[in-house]
Biotite code that builds the C-alpha atoms (Angstrom):
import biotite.structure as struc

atoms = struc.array([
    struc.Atom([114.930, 85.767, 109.260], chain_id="A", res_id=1, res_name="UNK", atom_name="CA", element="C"),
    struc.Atom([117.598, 85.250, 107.644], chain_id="A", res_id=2, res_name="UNK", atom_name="CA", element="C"),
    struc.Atom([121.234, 85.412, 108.739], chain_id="A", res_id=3, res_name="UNK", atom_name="CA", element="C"),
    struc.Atom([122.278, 88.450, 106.136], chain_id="A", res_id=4, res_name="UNK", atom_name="CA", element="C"),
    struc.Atom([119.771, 90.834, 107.719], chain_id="A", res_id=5, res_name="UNK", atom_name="CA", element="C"),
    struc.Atom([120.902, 89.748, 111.337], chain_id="A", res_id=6, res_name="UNK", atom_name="CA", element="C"),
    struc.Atom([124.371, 90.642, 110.499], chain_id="A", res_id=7, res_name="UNK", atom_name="CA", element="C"),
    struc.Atom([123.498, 94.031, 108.870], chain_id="A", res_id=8, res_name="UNK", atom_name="CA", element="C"),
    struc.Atom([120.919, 94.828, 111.872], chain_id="A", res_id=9, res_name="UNK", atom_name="CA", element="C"),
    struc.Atom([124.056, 94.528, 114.263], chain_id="A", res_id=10, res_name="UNK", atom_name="CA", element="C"),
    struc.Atom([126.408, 96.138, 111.793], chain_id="A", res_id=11, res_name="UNK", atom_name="CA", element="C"),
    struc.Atom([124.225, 99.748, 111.516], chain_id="A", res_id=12, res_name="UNK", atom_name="CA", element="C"),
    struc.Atom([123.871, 99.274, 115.446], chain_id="A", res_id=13, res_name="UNK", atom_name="CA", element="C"),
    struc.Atom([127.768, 99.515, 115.785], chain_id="A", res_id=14, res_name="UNK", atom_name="CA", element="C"),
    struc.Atom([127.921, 101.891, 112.513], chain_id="A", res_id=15, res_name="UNK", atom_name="CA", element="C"),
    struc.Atom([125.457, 104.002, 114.679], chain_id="A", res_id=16, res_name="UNK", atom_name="CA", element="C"),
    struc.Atom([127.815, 104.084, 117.834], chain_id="A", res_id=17, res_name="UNK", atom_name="CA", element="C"),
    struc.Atom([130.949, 104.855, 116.213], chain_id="A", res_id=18, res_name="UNK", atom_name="CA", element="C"),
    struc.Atom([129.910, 107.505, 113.814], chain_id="A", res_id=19, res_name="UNK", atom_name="CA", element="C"),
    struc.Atom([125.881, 107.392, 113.141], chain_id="A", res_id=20, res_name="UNK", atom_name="CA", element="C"),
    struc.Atom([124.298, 106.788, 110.555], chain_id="A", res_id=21, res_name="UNK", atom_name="CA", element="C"),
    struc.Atom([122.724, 108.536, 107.219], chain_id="A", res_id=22, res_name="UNK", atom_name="CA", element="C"),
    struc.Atom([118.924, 109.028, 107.013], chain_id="A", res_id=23, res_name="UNK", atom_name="CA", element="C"),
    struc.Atom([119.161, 106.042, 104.365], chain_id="A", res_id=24, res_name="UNK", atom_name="CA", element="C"),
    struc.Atom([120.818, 103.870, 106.605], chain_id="A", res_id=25, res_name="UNK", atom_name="CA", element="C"),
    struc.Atom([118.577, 104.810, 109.923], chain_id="A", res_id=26, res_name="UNK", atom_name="CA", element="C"),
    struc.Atom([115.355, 103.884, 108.117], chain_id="A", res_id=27, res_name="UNK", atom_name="CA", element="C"),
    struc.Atom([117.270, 100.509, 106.597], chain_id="A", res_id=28, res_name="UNK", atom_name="CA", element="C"),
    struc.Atom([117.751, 99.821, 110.547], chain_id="A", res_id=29, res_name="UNK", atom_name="CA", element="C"),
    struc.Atom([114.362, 100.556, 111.084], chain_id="A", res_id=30, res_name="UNK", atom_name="CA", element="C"),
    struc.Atom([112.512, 98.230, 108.523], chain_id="A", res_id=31, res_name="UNK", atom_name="CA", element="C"),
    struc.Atom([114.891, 95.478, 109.503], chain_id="A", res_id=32, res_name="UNK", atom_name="CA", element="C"),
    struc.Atom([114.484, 95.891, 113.684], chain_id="A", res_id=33, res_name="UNK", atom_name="CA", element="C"),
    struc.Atom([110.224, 95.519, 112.641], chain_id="A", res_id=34, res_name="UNK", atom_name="CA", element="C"),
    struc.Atom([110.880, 92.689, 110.363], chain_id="A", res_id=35, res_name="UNK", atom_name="CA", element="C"),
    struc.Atom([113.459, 90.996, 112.906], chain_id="A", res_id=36, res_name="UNK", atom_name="CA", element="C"),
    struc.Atom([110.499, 91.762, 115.753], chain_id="A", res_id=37, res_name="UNK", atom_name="CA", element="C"),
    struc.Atom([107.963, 90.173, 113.516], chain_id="A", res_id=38, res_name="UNK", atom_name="CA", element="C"),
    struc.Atom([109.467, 87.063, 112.901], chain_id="A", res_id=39, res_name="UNK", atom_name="CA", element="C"),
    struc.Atom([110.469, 86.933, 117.116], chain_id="A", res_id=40, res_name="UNK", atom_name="CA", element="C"),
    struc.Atom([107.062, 87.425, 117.906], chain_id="A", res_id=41, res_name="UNK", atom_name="CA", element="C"),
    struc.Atom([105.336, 84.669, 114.932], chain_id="A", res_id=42, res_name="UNK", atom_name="CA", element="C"),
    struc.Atom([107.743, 82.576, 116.745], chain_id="A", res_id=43, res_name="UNK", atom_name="CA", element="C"),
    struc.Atom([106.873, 82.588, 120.584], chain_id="A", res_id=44, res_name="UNK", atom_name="CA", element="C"),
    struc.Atom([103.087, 82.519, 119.345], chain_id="A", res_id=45, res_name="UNK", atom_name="CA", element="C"),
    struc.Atom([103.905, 79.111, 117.273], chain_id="A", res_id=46, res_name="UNK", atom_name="CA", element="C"),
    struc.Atom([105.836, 78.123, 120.652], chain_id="A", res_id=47, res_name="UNK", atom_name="CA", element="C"),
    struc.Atom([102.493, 79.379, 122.594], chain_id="A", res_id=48, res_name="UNK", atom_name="CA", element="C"),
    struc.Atom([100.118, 77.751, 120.595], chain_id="A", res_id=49, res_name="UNK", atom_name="CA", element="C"),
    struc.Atom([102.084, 74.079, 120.444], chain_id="A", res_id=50, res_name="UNK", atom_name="CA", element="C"),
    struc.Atom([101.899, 74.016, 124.404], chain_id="A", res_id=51, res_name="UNK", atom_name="CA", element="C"),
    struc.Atom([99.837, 71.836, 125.952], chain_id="A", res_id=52, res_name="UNK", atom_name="CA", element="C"),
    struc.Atom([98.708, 71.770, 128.999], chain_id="A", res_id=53, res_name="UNK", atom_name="CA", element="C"),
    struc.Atom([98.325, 68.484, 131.488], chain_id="A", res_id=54, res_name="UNK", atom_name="CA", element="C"),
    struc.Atom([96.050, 68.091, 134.424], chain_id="A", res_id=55, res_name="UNK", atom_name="CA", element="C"),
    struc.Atom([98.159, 65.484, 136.784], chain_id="A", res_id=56, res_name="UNK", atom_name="CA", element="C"),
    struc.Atom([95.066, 65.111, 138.328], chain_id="A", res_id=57, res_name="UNK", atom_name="CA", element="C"),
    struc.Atom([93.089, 63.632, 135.101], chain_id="A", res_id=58, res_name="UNK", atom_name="CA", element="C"),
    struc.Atom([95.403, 60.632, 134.269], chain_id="A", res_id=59, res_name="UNK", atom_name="CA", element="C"),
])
C-alpha cells in the first residue's frame, strides 16, 4: 500500500477525533482501513508460506 493512502487513513482518524467526519469521508476511511487490512494480511501469509521448518533431529 502505498504511502499516500497511509497518510490519509491516519489523517480521517485524527479528522474523526477532532471534529468527525462527513458520510463521504467515513466510507473513504472505510474502503481504505479494508484495503490497508488486505495488503497486512497478503503479507503475513507470503511471510507464512516462505517459513520453513527444520527437524534438528534429521541433519
Amino acid at each position: 500500500m502505498k504511502q499516500e493512502k497511509i497518510d490519509r487513513i491516519n489523517e480521517l482518524a485524527r479528522k474523526a477525533k477532532s471534529e468527525g467526519l462527513t458520510a463521504e469521508e467515513t466510507e473513504e476511511r472505510r474502503l481504505l482501513r479494508e484495503e490497508y487490512l488486505e495488503a497486512v494480511r497478503t503479507n503475513f501469509r507470503q511471510t507464512l508460506e516462505s517459513i520453513k521448518f527444520v527437524d534438528k533431529d534429521e541433519r
